[in-house]
N, C-alpha and C positions, 0 to 999 in steps of 0.2 A: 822566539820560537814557541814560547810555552805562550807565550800571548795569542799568537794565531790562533793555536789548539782550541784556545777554551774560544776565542770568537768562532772557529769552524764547527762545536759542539753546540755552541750557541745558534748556529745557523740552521744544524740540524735540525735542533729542537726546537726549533722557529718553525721549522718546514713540517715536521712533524704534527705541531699540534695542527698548523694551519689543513693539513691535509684532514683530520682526525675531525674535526668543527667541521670541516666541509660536507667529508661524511654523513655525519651527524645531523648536518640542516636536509640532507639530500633523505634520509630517512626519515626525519620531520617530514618533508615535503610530500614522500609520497603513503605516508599513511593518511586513510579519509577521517573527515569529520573537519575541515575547516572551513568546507561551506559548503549548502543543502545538496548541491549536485553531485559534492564527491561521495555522500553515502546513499544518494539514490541509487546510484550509478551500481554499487556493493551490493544495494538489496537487490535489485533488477537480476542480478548474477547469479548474489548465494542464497535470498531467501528460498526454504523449501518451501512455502508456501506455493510462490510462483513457481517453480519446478511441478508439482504438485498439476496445478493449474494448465500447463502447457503440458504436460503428458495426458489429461482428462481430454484436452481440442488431439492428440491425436489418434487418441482411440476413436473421437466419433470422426476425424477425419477416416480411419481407417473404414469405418462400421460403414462409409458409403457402402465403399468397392462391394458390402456383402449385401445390399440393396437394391431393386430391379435386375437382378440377374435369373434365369432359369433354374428352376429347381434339379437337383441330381438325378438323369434318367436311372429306372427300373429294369434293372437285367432279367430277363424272364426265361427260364428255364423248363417245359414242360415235358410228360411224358402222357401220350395218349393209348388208350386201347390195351390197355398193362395186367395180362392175363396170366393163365400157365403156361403160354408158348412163348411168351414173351413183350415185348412193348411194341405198338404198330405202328407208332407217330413220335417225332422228336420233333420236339420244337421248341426254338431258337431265336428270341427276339429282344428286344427295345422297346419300354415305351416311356413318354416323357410328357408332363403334364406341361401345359402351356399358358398362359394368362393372358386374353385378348382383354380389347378396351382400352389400352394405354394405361393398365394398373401397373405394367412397371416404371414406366418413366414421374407415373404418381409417388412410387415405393423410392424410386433416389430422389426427391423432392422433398419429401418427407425427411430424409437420412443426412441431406444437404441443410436443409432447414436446425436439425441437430446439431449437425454439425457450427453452424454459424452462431447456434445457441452459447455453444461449448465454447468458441471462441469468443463470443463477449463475455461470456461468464467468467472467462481467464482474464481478459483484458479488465474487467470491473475490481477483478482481485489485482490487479498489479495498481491500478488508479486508487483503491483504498491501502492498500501498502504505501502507496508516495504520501498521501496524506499522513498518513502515520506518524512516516519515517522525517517528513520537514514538523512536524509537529514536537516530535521528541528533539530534534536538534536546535529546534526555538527550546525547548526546556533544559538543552544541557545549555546553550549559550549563556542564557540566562542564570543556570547554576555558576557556568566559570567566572561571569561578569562580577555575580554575588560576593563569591570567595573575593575577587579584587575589591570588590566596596568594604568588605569587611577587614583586609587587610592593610589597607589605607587608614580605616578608622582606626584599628589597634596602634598602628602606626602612630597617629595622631595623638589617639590618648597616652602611652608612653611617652613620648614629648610632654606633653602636659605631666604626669608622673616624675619626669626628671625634671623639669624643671621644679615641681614643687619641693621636691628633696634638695636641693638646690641653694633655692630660698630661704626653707624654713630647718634645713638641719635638722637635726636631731631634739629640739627645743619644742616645748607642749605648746608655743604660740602656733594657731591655726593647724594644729594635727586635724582636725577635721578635714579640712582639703585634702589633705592627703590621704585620710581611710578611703574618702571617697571616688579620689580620684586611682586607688588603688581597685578597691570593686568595679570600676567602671573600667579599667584595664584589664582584669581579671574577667569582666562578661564580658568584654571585647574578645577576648583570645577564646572563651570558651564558643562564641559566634562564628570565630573562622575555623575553628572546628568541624561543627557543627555545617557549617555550607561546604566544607571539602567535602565532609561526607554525603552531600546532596549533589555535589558537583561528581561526583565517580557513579552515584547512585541513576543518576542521567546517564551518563557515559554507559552504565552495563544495560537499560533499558536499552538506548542506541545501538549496540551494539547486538542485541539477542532480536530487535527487526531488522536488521540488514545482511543476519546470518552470520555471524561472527561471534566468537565465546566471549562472554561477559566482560572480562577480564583484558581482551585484547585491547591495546593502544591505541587512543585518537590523537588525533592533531589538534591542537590548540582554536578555536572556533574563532575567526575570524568578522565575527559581529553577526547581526539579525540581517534573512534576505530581502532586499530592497523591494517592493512590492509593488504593481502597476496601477496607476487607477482603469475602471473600468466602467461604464454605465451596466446599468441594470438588464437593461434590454438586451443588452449584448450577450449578458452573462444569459440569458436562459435561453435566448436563440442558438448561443452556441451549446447549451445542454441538449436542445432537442435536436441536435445534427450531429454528436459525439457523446452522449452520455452515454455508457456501456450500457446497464442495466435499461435505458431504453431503447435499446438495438438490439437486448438480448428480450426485452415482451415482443417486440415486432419479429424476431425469429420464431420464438415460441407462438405467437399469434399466426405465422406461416407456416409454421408445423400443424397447426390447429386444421389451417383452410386444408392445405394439401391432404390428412389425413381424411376429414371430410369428406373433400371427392373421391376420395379412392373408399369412401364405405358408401357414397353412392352408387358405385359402381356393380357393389354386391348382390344388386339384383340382375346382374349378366352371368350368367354362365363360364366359369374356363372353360377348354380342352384339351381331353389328353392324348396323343397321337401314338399310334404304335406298330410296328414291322415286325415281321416274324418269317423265318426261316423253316418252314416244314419239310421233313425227313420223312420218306413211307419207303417202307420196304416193298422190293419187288414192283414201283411203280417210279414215275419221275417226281422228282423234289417239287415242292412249290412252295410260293410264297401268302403272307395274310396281311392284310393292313386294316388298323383299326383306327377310328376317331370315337371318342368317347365324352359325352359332356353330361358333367352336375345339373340338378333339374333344381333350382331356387324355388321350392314350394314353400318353404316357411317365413310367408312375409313379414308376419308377426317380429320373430327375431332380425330380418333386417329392417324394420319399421323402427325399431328399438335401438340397433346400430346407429342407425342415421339421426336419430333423434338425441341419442348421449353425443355423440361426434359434433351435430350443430350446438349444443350445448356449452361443450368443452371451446367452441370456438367463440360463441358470444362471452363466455366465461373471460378468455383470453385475451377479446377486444375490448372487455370493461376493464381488467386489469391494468393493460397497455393506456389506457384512457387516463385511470385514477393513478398511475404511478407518474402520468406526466404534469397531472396537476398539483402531485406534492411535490416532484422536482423542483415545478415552478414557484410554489410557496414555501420549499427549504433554500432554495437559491434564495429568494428574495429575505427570509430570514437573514443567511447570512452574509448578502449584502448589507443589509443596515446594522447587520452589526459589526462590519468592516468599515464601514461611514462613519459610524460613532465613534468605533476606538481610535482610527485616523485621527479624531479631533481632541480626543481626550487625550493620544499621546502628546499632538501640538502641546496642545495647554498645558501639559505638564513641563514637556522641554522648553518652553520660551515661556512661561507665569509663573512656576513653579522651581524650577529646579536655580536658574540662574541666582532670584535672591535667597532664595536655601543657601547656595553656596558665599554669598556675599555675608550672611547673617554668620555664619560659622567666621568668616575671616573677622568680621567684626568683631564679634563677640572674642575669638582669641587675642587680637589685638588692645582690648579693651581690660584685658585679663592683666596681659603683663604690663601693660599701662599703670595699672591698679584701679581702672577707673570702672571694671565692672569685678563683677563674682563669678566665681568658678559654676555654679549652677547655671548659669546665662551659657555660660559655652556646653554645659552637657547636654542642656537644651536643645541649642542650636544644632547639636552633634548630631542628636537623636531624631530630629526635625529633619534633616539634610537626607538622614542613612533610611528613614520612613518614604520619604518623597523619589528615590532613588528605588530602592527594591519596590515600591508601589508602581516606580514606571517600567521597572522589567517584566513584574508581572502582566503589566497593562501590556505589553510589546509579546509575551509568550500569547496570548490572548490572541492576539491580533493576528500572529504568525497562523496558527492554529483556525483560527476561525479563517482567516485567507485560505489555506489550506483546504478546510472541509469547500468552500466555494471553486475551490477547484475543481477535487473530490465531483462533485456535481456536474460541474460541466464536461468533466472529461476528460482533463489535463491539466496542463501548465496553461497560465493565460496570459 
């Protein structure tokens, strides 16, 4: 009986933990940061930047509605003929100024035009936040990875460390191996140190562009994002048909035009129309209607409109111009310099890194053989652990400069 108990307590607490891990992974799982999508995904939500940016698109969405519309008619209220016997005429009207020529539908053109400004400008903010945000998450990867190369190495050299206590006891034959192999234990640990706190130091960047407190939890990063090839051509034809900021010159360049014709315009006349209700004592009521138009005698000043306005427009169309030929030679920039580090990673992972790791086996091997020295494996160590964080580097690099070529063309590619 007492044997069941402790197996039925056992069982529980079988059940228990298993439910408690499950938990546990299920929370791991759904915090971001283990691969670029899940903290884009965070910033797209919580950065206020882009909050920011999408309240700007709709104010000027708003600011149409208050474009090409009629100005607020004039209530007029009159009194005529207003003596010592009294007032002889009351009069009673409306009037409301009008704008012929097609200046209103030029006025929502214009406010349309803003509008579409406002929304790539929002969109341009949200394409340089992704850049960013895959850029910092190549750098925490890269930090987490670190911390693992370094505690590997610690690893290692403690091994070497007991073994040499080991071998040589407490006995002054070869204590030198062992101070040294104590120092080099010693800057091994003070190294993983040293990369934790580069490894959280990422994590609170990451974490403060995707809108989230420094301090908030990531998920364990599941390696650098696999990257597509792409020819060159590609990449800047697709900038010139999705790069935000050049959809927002070509807005701003049809704010330019639009504005223009509507200050050509200025040399037309409005009108303003008006009805009136007249009141005479002792006689019958009647009515007045007025049409009233502005006389454009000061050419001068709209010679001067039309000519800041054509201005502002050729201004607009050379901007539009020169921002697409630095697109096209920042794109091209950082394609070649995604070509290059593609190859430079190659070469490190298949020329480099393989006999590193072979030179390290050897050299330990060769150690407890007796048939090499302790200096040939710290060597080897320091050779391995260089060629390794040089390829993480080389890989944030990469991540990062991918990135900005995105960045350019407009998205994801």
């Amino acid at each position: 009986m007492r044997m069941s108990g402790i197996v039925c307590l056992a069982a529980i607490g079988a059940t228990t933990a298993t439910l408690w891990l499950s938990s546990a992974d299920a929370a791991e799982q759904n915090l971001p940061g283990a691969t670029v999508e899940s903290v884009v995904a965070i910033a797209k939500r919580l950065n206020p930047t882009v909050a920011a940016a999408s309240l700007d698109f709709d104010a000027a969405v708003h600011k149409i509605g208050t474009a090409g519309v009629l100005a607020d008619p004039a209530l007029v209220l009159e009194a005529w003929d207003v003596n010592r016997l009294g007032v002889g005429q009351r009069r009673f009207g409306v009037e409301q100024e009008v704008k012929l020529w097609g200046k209103y539908g030029l006025e929502r053109s214009v406010a349309q035009a803003d509008a579409d400004a406002a929304k790539f400008q929002g969109r341009a903010t949200v394409v340089d936040l992704i850049a960013q945000v895959v850029a910092a998450h190549g750098e925490y990867n890269a930090a987490y990875e670190a911390v693992g190369i370094s505690v590997e190495i610690k690893r290692r050299y403690d091994e070497i460390l007991g073994l040499l206590r080991s071998r040589y006891g407490t006995t002054s034959v070869d204590q030198q191996d062992v101070i040294k192999a104590e120092i080099e234990a010693a800057t091994a640990e003070g190294d993983v140190i040293r990369r934790q706190g580069e490894q959280k130091a990422a994590a609170a960047r990451l974490n403060a562009l995707i809108g989230r407190p420094s301090l908030a939890p990531l998920a364990a990063p599941t390696g650098f994002r696999a990257l597509k090839l792409i020819g060159l051509v590609q990449v800047q034809a697709l900038a010139r048909s999705a790069n935000p900021m050049l959809a927002l010159a070509g807005a701003q360049s049809n704010s330019a035009a639009q504005t223009k014709s509507l200050t050509d315009l200025n040399y037309y006349p409005d009108v303003t129309l008006g009805a009136k209700y007249v009141q005479r004592p002792g006689t019958e009521d009647t009515g007045e209607f007025m049409a009233k138009f502005n006389v454009p005698l000061h050419y001068e000043v709209k010679d001067a409109e039309q000519r800041a306005a054509g201005a502002r427009l050729g201004a607009a169309q050379a901007r539009n111009e020169a921002l697409r030929l630095r697109i096209d030679g920042q794109i091209a920039d950082a394609w070649f310099g995604v070509d290059s580090l593609r190859k430079v990673v190659q070469i490190y992972t298949t020329r480099q890194l393989p006999p590193s790791r072979s030179s390290v086996d050897n050299a330990r091997n060769g150690f407890q053989a007796g048939t090499s020295d302790l200096s040939s494996v710290f060597e080897s160590e320091r050779r391995l652990r260089s060629v390794q964080l040089d390829l993480l580097k080389l890989k944030v690099e990469l991540q990062t400069k991918y990135a900005e070529m995105e960045r350019l063309a407009g998205g994801s590619l």
